[in-house]
N, C-alpha and C positions, 0 to 999 in steps of 0.2 A: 749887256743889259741884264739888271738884278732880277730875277722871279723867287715869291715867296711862297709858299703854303699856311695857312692858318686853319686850325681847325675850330668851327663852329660848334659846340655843346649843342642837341638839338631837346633840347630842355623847355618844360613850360615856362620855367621862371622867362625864358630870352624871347620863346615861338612865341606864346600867347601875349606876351607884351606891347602895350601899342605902340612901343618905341625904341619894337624889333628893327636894326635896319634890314634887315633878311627879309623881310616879307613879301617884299613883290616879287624877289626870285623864286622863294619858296612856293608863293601862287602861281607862278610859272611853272615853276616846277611838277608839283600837284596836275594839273591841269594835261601837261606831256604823260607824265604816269599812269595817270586815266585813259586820256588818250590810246593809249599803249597796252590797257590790259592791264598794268601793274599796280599796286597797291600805291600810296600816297606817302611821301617822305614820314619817316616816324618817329614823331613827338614823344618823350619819355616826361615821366614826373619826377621830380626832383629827386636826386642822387645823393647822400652822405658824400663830400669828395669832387660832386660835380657842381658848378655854378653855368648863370649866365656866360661866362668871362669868354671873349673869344682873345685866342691865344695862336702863337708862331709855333711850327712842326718842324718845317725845315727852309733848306733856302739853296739856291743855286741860278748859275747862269741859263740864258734859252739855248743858245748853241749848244749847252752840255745836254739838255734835255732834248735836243732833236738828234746831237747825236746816238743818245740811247734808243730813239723812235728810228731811228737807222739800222742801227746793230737788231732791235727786235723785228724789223722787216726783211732785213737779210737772212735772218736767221729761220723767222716763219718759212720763208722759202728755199730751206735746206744752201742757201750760197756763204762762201766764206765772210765771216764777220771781222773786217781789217777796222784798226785803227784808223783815224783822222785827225787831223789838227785844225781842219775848217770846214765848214758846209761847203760843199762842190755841187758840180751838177747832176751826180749819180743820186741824192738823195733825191731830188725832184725829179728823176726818172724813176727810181725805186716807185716813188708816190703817184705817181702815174702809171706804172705797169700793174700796180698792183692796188689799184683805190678801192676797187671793192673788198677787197683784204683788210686794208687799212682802214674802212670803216667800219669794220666789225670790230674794232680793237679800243679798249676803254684809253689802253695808252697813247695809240696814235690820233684817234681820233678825235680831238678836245683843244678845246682853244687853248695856246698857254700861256692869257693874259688875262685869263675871267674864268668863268661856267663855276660846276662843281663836282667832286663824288658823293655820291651819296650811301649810305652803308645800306643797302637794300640790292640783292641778285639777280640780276636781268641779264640774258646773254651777248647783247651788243648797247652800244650807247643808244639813247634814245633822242628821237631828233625830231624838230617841227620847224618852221616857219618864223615862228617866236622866240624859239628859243635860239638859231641862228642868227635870229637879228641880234638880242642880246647878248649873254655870255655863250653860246656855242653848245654842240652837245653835251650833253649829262651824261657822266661814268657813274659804275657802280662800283665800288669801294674794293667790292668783291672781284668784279672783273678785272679791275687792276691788279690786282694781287694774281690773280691768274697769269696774267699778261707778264711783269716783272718776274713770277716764277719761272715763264716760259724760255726768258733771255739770259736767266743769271749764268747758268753754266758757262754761255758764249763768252761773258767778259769775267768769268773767272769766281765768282760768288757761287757760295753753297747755298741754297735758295732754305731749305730747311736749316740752315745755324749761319744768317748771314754778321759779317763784322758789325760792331757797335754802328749805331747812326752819327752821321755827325748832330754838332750841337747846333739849336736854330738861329736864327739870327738874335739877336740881341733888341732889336729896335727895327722899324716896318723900314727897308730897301727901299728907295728910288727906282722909278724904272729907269732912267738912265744912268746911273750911275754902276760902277761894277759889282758883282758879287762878290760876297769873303771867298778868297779862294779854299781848294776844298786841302785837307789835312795831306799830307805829303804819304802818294801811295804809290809806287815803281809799279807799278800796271800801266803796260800802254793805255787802256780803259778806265784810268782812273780818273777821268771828268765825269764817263758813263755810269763807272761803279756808285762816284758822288750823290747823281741823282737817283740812281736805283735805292741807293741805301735810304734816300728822303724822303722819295715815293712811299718805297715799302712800309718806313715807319709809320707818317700821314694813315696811307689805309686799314695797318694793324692797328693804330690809337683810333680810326673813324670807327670799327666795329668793335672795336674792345670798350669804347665806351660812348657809343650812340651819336657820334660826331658828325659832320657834315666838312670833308676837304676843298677848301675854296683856294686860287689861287689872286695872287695880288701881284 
C-alpha cells in the first residue's frame, strides 16, 4: 500500500482563502494547540517563490515506514536493530512494551494515512479527542527531525550529511496500489533508509519554508 507526503504552503494566499480545503483540520488543529499551551499553526504572507500550490515531497510503502518506527524503537531502547522483510509479531510487542515511549515520539506516533506536521516545536505529539477521531495526533516538523536524527546511525545514514532524497512521486499514489520502489541500495535497511530519507526531506522543506507535511 502506496503512502504519499505533500507539503502544504501555510501561506495566506491558501489559509485565508474560503476555498482553503485545509481549513477544518487547520481549525482543528489551532484549537489542540491552544488546548495544549502552544501557539497556533503559522500563517506567513506571501513569499517571492512560494504560492498556494500544494505539492508531492516524497512517497513510499506503509510497511517500509513501520519498519523504520521498528528500527527507532529498538533503538530508543538501546536493543539490536535487525533487518526484516515483513511485519511480525515483535513489532506489536515492541508497541506494547513500550507505548508510553512510543507516544512521546512525532515518528511513531501519528497515523500514517492522515493527520499532519506542523513546523512549530513541541516536545511530544499533541492529542485530543478530535483530533483522534480525525486524522490522529499532530507531529512537529521539528520533533521529527529529532526522532529521524535519533535512528539514522542504526540503519546506517549520517544524519548531519544524509544521501540525496529520492524523487517524489510524479502523480498522487492509490492507496491500494504499490509504491514506486525505492532506488536500488545494498543496505539490508534500505526500505527504512527510503523512508527516512522522505521523512527528513518533507520536515527540512516544512521549516525551511513554512510548510505544513500532510500525508495521503
Amino acid at each position: 500500500m502506496a503512502c504519499d507526503l505533500w507539503l502544504v504552503p501555510l501561506v495566506d494566499v491558501l489559509c485565508h482563502s474560503p476555498e482553503n480545503p485545509f481549513s477544518e483540520e487547520l481549525a482543528r488543529y489551532d484549537k489542540a494547540l491552544n488546548d495544549a499551551g502552544l501557539p497556533p499553526v503559522p500563517v506567513h504572507t506571501y513569499m517571492p517563490g512560494l504560492s498556494g500550490d500544494v505539492g508531492p515531497v516524497a512517497g513510499f510503502d506503509y510497511d517500509a515506514l513501520h519498519f523504520l518506527r521498528r528500527a527507532f524503537l529498538l533503538n530508543l531502547q538501546g536493543l539490536e536493530v535487525t533487518p526484516v522483510d515483513a511485519l511480525g509479531g515483535d513489532y506489536e510487542q515492541l508497541l506494547e512494551m513500550f507505548e508510553a515511549t512510543a507516544q512521546q515520539s512525532h515518528l511513531v506516533w501519528h497515523y500514517d494515512h492522515a493527520g499532519a506536521y506542523v513546523p512549530l516545536d513541541f516536545p511530544h505529539p499533541v492529542v485530543n479527542d478530535e483530533l483522534l477521531e480525525g486524522g490522529g495526533p499532530l507531529g512537529s516538523s521539528h520533533g521529527l527531525l529529532r526522532d529521524l536524527a535519533s535512528v539514522a546511525a542504526a540503519i546506517g545514514i549520517d544524519a548531519a550529511n544524509p544521501p540525496q532524497a529520492p524523487a517524489p512521486p510524479d502523480r498522487p499514489t492509490g492507496l491500494e496500489e504499490p509504491a514506486a520502489p525505492p532506488s536500488y541500495d545494498p543496505s539490508p535497511f534500505a526500505r527504512e533508509r527510503h523512508v527516512w530519507l522522505g521523512l527528513h526531506a518533507a520536515a527540512t522543506r516544512s521549516l525551511a519554508q513554512g510548510s505544513m507535511v500532510v500525508f495521503s
